[in-house]
PAKOL-449371 format. One record per residue (C-alpha): residue number from 1; x, y, z; residue in three letters. Coordinates in steps of 0.5 Angstrom, whole numbers. Example, Ala and Ser with C-alpha at 12.3 -4.5 7.8 and 13.67 -1.06 7.14 Angstrom:
2
@k: 1&px: 25&py: -9&pz: 16&r: ALA
@k: 2&px: 27&py: -2&pz: 14&r: SER
//
This chain:
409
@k: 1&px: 0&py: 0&pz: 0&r: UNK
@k: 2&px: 4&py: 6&pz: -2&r: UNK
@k: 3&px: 4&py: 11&pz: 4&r: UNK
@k: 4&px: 4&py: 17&pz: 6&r: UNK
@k: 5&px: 6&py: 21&pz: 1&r: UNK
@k: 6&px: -1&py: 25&pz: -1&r: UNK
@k: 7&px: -3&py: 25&pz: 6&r: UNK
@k: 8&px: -8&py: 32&pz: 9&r: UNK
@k: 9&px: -11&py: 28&pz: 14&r: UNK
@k: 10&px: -6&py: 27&pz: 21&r: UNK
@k: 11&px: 0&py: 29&pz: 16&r: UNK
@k: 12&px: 4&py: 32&pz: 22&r: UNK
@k: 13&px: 4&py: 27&pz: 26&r: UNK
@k: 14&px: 5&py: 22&pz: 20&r: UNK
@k: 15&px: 10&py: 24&pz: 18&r: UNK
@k: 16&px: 13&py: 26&pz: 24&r: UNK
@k: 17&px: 12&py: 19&pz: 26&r: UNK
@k: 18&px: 14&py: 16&pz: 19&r: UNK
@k: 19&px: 21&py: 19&pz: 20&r: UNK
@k: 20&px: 23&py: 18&pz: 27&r: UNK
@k: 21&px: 20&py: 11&pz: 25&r: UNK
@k: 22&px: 26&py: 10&pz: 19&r: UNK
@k: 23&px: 31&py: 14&pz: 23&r: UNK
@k: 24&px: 30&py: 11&pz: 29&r: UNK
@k: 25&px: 34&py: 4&pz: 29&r: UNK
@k: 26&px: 40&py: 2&pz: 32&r: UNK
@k: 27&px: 45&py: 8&pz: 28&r: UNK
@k: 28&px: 51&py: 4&pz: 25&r: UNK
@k: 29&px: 55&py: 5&pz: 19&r: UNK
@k: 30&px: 54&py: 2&pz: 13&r: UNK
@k: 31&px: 60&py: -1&pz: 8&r: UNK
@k: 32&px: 61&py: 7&pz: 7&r: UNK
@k: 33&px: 59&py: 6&pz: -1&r: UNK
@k: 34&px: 54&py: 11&pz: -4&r: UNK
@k: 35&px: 49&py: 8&pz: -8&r: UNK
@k: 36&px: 51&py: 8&pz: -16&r: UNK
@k: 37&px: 46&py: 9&pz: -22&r: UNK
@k: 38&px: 46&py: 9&pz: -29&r: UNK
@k: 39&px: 47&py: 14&pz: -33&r: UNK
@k: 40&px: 41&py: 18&pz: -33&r: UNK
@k: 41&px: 38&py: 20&pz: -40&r: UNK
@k: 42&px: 40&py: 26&pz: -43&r: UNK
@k: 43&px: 37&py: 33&pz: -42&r: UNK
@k: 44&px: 32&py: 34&pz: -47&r: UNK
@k: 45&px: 30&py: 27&pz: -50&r: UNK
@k: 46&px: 26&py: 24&pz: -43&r: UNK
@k: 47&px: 20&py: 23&pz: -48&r: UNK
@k: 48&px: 25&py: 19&pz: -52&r: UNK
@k: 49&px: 26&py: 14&pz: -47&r: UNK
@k: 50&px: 22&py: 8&pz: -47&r: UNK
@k: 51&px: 22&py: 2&pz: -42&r: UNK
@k: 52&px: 18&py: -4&pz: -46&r: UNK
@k: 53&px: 18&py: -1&pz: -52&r: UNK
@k: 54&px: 10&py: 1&pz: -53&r: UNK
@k: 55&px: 10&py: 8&pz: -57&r: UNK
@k: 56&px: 3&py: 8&pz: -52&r: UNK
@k: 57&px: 7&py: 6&pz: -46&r: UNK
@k: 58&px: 7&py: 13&pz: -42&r: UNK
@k: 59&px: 5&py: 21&pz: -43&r: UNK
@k: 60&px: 9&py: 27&pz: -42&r: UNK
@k: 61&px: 3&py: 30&pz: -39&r: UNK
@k: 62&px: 7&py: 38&pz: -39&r: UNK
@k: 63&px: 8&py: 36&pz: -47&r: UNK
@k: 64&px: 4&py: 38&pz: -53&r: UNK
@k: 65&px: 6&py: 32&pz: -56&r: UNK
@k: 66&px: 4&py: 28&pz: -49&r: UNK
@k: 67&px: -3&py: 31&pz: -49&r: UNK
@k: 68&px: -4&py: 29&pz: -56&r: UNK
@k: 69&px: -2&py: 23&pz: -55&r: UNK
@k: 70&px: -6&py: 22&pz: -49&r: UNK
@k: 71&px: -12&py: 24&pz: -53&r: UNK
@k: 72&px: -10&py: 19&pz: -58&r: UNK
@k: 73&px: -10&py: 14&pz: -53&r: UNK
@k: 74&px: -17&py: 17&pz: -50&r: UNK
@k: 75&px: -20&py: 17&pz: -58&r: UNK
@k: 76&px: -18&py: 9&pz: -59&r: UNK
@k: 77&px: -20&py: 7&pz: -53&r: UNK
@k: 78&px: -27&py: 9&pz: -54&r: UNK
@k: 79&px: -28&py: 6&pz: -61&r: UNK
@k: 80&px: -24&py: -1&pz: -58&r: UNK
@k: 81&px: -31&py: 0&pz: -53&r: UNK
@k: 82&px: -36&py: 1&pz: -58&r: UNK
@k: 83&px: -34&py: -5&pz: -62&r: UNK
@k: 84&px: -33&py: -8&pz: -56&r: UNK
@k: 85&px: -41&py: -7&pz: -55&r: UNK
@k: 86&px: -43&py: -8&pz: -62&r: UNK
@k: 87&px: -44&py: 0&pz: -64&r: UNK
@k: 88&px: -42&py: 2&pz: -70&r: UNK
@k: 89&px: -38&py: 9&pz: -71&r: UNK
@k: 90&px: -44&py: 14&pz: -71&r: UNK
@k: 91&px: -49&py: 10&pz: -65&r: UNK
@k: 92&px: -50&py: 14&pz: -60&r: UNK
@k: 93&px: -43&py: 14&pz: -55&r: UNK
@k: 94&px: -43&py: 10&pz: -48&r: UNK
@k: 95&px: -44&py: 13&pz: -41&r: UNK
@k: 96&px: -37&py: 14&pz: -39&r: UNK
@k: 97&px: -35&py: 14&pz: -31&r: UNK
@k: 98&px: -29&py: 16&pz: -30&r: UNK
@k: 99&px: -26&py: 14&pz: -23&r: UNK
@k: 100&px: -20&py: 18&pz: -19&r: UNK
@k: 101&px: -15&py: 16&pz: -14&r: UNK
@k: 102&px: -12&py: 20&pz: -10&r: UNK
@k: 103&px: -6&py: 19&pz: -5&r: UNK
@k: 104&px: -6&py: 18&pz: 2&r: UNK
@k: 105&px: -2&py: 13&pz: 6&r: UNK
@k: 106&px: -7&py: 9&pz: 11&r: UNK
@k: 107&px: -12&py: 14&pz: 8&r: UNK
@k: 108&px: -13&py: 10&pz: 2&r: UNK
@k: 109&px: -16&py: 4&pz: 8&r: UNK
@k: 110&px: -22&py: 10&pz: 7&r: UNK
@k: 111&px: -23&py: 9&pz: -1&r: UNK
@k: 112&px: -23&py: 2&pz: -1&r: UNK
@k: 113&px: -28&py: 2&pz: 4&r: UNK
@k: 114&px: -32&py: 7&pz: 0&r: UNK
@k: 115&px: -32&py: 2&pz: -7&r: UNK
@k: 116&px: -33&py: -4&pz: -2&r: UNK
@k: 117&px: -39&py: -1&pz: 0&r: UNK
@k: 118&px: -41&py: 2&pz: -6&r: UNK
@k: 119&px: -41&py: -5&pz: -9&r: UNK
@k: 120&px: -45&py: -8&pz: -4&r: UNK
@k: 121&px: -50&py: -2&pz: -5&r: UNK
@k: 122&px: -51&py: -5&pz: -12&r: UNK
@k: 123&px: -51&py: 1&pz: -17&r: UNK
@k: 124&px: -43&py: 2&pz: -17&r: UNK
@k: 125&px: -42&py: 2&pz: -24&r: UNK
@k: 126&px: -36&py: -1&pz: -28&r: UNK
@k: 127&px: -31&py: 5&pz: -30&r: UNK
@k: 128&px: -28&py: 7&pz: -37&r: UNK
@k: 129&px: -22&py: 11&pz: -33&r: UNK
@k: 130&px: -19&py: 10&pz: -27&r: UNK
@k: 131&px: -13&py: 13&pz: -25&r: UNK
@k: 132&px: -8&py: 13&pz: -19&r: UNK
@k: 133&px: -3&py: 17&pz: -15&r: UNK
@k: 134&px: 1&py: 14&pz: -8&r: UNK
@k: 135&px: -3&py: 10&pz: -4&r: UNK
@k: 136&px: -8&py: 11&pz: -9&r: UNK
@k: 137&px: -4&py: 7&pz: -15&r: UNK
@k: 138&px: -5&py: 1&pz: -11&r: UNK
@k: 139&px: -13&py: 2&pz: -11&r: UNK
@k: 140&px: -13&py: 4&pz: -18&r: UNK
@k: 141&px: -12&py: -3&pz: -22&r: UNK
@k: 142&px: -17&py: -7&pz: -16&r: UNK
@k: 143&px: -23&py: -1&pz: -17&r: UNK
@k: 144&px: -21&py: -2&pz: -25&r: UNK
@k: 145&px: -22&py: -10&pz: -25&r: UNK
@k: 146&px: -29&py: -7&pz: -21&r: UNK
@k: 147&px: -33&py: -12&pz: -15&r: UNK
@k: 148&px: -30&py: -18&pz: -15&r: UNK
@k: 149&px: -23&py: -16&pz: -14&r: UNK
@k: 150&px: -27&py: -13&pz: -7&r: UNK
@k: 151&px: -23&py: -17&pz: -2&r: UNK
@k: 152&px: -17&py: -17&pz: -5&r: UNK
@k: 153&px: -17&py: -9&pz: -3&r: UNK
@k: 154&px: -19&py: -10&pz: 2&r: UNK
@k: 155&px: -14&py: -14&pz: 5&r: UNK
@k: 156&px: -9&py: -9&pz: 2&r: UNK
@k: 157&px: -12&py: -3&pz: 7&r: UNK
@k: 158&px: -15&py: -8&pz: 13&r: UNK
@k: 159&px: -8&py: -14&pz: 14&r: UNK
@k: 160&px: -2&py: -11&pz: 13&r: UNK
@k: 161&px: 3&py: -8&pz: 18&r: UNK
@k: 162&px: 9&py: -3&pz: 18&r: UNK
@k: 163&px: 13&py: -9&pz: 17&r: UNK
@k: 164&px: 9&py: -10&pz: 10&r: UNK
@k: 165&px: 11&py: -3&pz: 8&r: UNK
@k: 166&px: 19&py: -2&pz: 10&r: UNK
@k: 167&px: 26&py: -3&pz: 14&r: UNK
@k: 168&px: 27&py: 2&pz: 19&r: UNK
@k: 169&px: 35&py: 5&pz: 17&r: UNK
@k: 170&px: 40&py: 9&pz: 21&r: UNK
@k: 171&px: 40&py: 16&pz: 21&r: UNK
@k: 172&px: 47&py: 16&pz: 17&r: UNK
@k: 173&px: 42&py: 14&pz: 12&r: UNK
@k: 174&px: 41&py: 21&pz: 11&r: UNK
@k: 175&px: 49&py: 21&pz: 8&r: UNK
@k: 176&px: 50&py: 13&pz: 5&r: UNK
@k: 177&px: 44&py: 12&pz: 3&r: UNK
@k: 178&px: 38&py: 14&pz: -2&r: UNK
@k: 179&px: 31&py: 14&pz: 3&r: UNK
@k: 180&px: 31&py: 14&pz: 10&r: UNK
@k: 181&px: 27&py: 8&pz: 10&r: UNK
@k: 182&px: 28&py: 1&pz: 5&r: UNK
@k: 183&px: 22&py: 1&pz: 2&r: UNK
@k: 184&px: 24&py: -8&pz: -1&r: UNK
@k: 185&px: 17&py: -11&pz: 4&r: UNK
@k: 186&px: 12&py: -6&pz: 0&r: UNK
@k: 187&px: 15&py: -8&pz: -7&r: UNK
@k: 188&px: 13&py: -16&pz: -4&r: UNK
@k: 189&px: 7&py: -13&pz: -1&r: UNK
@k: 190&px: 5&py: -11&pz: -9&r: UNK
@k: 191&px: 8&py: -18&pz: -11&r: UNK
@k: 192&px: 3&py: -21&pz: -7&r: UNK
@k: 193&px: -3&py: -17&pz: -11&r: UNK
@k: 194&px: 0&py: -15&pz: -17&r: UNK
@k: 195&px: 1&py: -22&pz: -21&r: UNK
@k: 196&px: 0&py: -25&pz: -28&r: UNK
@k: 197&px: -7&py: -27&pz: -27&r: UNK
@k: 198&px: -9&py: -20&pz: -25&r: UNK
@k: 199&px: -5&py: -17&pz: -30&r: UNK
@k: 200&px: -9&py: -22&pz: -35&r: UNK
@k: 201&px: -15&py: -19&pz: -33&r: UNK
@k: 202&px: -13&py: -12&pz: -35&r: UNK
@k: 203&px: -10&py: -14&pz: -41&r: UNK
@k: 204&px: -17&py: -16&pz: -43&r: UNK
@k: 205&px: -20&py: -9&pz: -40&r: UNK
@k: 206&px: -16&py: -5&pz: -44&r: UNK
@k: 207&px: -18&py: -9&pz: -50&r: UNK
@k: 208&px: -25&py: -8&pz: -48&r: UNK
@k: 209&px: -24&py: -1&pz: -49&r: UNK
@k: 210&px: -22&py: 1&pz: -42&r: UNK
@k: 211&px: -16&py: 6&pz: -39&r: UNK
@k: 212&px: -13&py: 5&pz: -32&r: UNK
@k: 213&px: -7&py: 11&pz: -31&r: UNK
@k: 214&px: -2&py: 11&pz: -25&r: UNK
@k: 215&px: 2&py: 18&pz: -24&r: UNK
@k: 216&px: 9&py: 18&pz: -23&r: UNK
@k: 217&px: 15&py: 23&pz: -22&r: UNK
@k: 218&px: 21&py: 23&pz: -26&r: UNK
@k: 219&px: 26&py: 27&pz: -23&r: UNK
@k: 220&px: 31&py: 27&pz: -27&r: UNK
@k: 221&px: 27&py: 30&pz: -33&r: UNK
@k: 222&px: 23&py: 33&pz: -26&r: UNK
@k: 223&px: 16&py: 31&pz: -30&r: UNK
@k: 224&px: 10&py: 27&pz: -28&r: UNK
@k: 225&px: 10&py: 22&pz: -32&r: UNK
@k: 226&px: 3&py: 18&pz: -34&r: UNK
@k: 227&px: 3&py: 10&pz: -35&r: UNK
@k: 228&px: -1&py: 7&pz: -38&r: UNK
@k: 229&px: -2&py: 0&pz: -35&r: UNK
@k: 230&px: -7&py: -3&pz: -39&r: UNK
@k: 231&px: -2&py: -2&pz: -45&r: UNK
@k: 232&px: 3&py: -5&pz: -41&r: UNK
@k: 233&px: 0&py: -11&pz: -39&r: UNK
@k: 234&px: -3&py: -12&pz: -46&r: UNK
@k: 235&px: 4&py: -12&pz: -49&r: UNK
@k: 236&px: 7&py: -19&pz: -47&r: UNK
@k: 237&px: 13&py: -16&pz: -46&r: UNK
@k: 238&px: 17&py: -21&pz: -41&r: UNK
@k: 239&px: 18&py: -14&pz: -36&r: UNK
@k: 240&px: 11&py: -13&pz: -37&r: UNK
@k: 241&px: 9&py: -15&pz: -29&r: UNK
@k: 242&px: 15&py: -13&pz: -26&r: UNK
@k: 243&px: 15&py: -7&pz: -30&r: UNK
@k: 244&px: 8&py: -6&pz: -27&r: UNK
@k: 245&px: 11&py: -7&pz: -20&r: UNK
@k: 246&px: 16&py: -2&pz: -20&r: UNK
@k: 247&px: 11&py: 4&pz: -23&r: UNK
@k: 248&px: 6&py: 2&pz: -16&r: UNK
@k: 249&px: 12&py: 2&pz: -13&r: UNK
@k: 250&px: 15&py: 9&pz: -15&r: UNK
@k: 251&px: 9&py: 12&pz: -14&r: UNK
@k: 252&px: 8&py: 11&pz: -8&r: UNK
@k: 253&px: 16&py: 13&pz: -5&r: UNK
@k: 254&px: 16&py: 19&pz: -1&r: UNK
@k: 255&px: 23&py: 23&pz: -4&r: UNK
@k: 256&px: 28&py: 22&pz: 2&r: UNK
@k: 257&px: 23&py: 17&pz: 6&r: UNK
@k: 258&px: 23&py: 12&pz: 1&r: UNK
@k: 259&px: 28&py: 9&pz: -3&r: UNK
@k: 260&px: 27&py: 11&pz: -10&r: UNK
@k: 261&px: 26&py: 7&pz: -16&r: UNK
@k: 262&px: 30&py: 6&pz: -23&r: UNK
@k: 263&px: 28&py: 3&pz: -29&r: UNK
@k: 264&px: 32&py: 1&pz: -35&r: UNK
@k: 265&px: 31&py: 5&pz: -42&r: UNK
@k: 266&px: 34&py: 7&pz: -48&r: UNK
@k: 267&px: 34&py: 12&pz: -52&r: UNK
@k: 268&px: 36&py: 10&pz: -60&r: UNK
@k: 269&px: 38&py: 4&pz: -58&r: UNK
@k: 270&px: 43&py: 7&pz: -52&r: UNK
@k: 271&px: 41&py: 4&pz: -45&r: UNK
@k: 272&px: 40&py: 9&pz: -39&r: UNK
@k: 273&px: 37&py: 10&pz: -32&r: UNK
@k: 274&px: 30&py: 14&pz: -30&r: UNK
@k: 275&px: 30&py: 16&pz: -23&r: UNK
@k: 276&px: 22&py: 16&pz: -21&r: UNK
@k: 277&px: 19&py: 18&pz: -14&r: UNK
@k: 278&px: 11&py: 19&pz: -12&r: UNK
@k: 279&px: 7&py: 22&pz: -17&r: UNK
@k: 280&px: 5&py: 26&pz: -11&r: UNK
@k: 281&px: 11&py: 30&pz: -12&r: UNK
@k: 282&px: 6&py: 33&pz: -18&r: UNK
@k: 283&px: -1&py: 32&pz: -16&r: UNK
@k: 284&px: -4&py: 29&pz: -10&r: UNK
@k: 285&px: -10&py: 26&pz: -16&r: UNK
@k: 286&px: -12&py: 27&pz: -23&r: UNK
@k: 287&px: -17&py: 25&pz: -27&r: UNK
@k: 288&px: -17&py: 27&pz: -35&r: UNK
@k: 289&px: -12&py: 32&pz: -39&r: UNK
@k: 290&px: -14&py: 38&pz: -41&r: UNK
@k: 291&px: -13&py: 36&pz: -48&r: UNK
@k: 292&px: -19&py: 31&pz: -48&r: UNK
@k: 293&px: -23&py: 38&pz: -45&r: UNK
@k: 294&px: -21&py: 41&pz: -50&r: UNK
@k: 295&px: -24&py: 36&pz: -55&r: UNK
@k: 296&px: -31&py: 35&pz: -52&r: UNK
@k: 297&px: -32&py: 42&pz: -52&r: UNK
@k: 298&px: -30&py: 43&pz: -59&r: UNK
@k: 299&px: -35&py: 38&pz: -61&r: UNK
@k: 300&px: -40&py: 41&pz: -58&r: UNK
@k: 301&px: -39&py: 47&pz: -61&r: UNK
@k: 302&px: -40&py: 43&pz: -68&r: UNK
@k: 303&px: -46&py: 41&pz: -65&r: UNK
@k: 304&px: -43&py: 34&pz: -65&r: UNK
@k: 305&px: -45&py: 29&pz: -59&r: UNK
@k: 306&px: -40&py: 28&pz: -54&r: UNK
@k: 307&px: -41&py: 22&pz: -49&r: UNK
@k: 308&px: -43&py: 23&pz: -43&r: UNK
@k: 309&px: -39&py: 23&pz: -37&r: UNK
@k: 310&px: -39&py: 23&pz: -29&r: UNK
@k: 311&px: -33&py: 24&pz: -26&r: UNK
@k: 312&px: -31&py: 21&pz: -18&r: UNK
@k: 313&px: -26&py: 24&pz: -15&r: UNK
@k: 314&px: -24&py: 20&pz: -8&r: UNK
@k: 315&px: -20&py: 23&pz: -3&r: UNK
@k: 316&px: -17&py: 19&pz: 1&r: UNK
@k: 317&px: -16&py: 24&pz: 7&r: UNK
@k: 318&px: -19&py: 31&pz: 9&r: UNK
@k: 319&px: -21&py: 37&pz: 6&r: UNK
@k: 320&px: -21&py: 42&pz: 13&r: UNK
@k: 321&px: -15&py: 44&pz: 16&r: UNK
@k: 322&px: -13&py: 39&pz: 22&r: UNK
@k: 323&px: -10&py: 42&pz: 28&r: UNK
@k: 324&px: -3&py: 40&pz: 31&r: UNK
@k: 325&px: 1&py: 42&pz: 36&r: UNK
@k: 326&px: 8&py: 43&pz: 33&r: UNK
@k: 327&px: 15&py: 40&pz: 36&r: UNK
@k: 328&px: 20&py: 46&pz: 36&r: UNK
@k: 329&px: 25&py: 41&pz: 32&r: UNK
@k: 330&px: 27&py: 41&pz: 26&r: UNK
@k: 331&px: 23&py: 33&pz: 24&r: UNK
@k: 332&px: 17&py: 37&pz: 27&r: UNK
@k: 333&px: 18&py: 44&pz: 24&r: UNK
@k: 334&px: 20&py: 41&pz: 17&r: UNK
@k: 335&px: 14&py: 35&pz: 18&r: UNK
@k: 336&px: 9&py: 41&pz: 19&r: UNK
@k: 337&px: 10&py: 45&pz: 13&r: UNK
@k: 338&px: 10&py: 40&pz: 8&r: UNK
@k: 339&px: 4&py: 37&pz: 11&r: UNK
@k: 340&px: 1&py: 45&pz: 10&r: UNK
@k: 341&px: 4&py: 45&pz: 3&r: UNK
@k: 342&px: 2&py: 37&pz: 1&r: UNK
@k: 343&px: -5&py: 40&pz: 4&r: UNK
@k: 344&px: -6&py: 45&pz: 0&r: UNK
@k: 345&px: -4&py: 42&pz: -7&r: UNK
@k: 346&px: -9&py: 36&pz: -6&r: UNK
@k: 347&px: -15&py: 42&pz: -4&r: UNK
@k: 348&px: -14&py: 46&pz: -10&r: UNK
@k: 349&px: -12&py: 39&pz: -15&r: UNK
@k: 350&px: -21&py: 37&pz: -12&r: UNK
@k: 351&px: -22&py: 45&pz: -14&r: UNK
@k: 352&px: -18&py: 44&pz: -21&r: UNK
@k: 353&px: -22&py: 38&pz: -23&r: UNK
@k: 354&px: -28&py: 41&pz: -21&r: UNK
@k: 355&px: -27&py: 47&pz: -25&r: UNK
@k: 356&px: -26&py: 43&pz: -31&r: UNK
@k: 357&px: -32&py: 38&pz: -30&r: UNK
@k: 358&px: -36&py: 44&pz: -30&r: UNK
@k: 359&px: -33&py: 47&pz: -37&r: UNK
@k: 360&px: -33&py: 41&pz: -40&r: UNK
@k: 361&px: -40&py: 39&pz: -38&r: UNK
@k: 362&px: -38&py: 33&pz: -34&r: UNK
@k: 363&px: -42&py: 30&pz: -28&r: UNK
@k: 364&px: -38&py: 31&pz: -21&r: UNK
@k: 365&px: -38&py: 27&pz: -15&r: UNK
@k: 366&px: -32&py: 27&pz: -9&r: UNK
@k: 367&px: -32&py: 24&pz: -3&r: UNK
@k: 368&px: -27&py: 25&pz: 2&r: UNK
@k: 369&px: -26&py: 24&pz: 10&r: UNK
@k: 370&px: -31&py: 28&pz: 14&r: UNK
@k: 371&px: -30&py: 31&pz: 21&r: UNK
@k: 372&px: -34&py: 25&pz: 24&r: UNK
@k: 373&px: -29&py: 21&pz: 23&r: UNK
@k: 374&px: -26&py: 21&pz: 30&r: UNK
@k: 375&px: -21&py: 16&pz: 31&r: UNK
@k: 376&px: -14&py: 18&pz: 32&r: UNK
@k: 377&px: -8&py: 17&pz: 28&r: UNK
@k: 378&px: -2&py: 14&pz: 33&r: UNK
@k: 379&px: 3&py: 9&pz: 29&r: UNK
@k: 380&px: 4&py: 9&pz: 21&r: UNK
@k: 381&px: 0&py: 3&pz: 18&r: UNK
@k: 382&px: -3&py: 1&pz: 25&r: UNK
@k: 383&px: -9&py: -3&pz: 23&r: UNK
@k: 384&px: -12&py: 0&pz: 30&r: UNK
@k: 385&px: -13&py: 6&pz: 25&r: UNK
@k: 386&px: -13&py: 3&pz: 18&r: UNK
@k: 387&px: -19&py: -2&pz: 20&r: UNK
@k: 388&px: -24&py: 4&pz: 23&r: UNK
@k: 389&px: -23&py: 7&pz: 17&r: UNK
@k: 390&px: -25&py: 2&pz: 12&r: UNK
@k: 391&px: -31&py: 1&pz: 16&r: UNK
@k: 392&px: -33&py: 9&pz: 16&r: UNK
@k: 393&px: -32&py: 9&pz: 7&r: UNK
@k: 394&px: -37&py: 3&pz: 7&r: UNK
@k: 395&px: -42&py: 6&pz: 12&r: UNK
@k: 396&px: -42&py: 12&pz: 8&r: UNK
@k: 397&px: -43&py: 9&pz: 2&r: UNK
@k: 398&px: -48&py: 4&pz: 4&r: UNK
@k: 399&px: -51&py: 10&pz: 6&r: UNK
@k: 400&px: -52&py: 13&pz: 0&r: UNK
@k: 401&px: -48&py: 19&pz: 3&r: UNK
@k: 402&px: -41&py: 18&pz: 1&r: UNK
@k: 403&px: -41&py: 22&pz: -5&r: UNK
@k: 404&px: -42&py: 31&pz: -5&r: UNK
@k: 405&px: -44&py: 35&pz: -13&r: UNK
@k: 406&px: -38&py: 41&pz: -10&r: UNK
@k: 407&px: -32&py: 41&pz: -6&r: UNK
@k: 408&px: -33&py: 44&pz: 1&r: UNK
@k: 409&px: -32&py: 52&pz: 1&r: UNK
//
């Protein structure tokens, strides 16, 4: 479950907790060698780069040629959806849901318990997107394969323990090494999930005219990247399953908490190393590009039909501000403002959503934690806080109240 990384809700203490946590074991010196990586690739040509050697693999989303390619990508997976269904190319176009995942560490024990719930009502509806950040990347391939993979996500956010999720590394990890915490027990945890039977069922939704989208940063080329899993697990490339593995890993490394993730690319037939962190880094959850906004609205301007579209936006954490009395150290001072800044950019991230919904004539729904989830937050990954969590997503939803139309002023 990728922690912390676009954690509103308790990030103080969190993050403060996580960092003591990775810092506080027994202080020793390691073999006094710093990490090694490839040759990253060179400035101007990131885009260039590919892993498995799909032209569709990932997107540039701060490039006009990425957006484009995103909205190829968006164009032919709703013709792959229309024959999928029989429906020749001027029928009218199918009700799209589109589903976003934001980050959240144990807060994402709150979306699972919203899409468990939300299932057990009846009317969750099958989603031609679904996209994932941080804790929410972990989400995002169990909502995108849809009801039956129910249990498998909730055992994610109800099960696992600290020890699932890091190795704690002395505080000269600062110097020697690339994250204050190993990160190894997560990559397993996701091997446990994430594995061909699985990735066999999103090849198949993928040619069945569906998308599921995981946000990455790359730190080299200080880019968001945006994979495109489905593609990937369709490609039988050999590295498809690990590769998979190690976007979900990398979405959720917390830069400096965490150990990073490289993968090998190249670049005309040259080898070279991406360094990728949380996706948070750029955005806390993101829903369609603005090309596609851009396309819709041209189409209605031609007067030509657009297919309908409800966009969800899950907020695995708070929208208020949550009060915190801060250590006058330098862990709790530093871990109180990025929590602040983190805060802020997954509030205005609802809002841009939101904002582009309305123009683009899109149905919004958001769902998030309330004030009336009390439960206090003590230890990372405490399954004390993880399980009441999912308990109150369910509820909510089982309720019918889980969703609002406009995010809270």
């Amino acid at each position: 479950m990728p922690p912390l990384s676009s954690v509103p809700t308790a990030t103080q203490p969190r993050r403060r907790s996580l960092l003591a946590l990775a810092a506080g074991g027994v202080v020793a010196l390691p073999g006094c060698s710093i990490p090694t990586r490839g040759t990253a690739v060179p400035s101007g040509r990131a885009s260039a780069a590919s892993v498995v050697g799909l032209p569709n693999e990932r997107f540039f989303p701060l490039e006009a040629a990425g957006q484009a390619a995103l909205q190829r990508e968006f164009t032919a997976a709703v013709e792959r959806q229309m024959a999928a269904r029989g429906l020749s190319a001027n029928a009218p176009m199918p009700e799209l849901d589109l589903l976003g995942i934001s980050g959240g560490g144990e807060n994402g024990a709150f979306g699972a318990g919203v899409l468990n719930g939300w299932s057990e009502r009846g009317d969750r509806p099958p989603f031609f997107l679904v996209t994932g950040i941080s804790t929410g990347a972990l989400t995002a391939p169990f909502a995108f394969l849809g009801s039956a993979r129910d249990a498998d996500l909730k055992s994610v956010f109800t099960d696992i323990t600290l020890a699932d999720v890091i190795v704690q590394r002395g505080m000269t990890a600062a110097i020697w090494n690339d994250g204050m915490a190993d990160n190894g027990p997560l990559f397993r945890t996701i091997s446990r999930y994430i594995d061909n039977a699985l990735l066999a069922e999103i090849a198949r939704a993928y040619d069945s005219g569906r998308l599921l989208l995981v946000g990455t940063s790359n730190l080299d080329a200080q880019m968001p990247i945006i994979w495109n899993i489905g593609a990937i697990a369709k490609s039988g490339h050999p590295r498809a399953l690990d590769t998979v593995r190690k976007i979900l890993l990398a979405s959720s490394a917390i830069p400096g908490a965490f150990s990073p993730v490289l993968f090998d690319v190249t670049v005309d037939g040259q080898e070279f190393q991406e360094l990728h962190v949380d996706g948070g880094a750029f955005a806390q959850v993101f829903l369609y590009p603005a090309s596609v906004g851009t396309f819709r609205r041209a189409r209605m301007a031609r007067g030509q039909p657009i297919a309908p579209a409800r966009a969800w936006v899950l907020r695995n954490g708070r929208l208020d501000p949550e009060w915190a009395s801060v250590d006058r150290r330098t862990i709790g001072i530093a871990g109180r403002a990025v929590a602040a800044m983190i805060s802020s950019a997954g509030v205005n991230d609802v809002w841009r959503i939101y904002t582009a919904t309305e123009r683009d004539r899109v149905d919004f729904n958001l769902a998030f934690i309330g004030r009336d989830f009390t439960v206090p937050y003590d230890q990372p990954f405490a399954q004390s806080y993880m399980r009441p969590l999912f308990d109150y997503g369910r509820e909510r939803s089982l309720r019918g109240d889980a969703w609002v139309k406009r995010p809270p002023s």
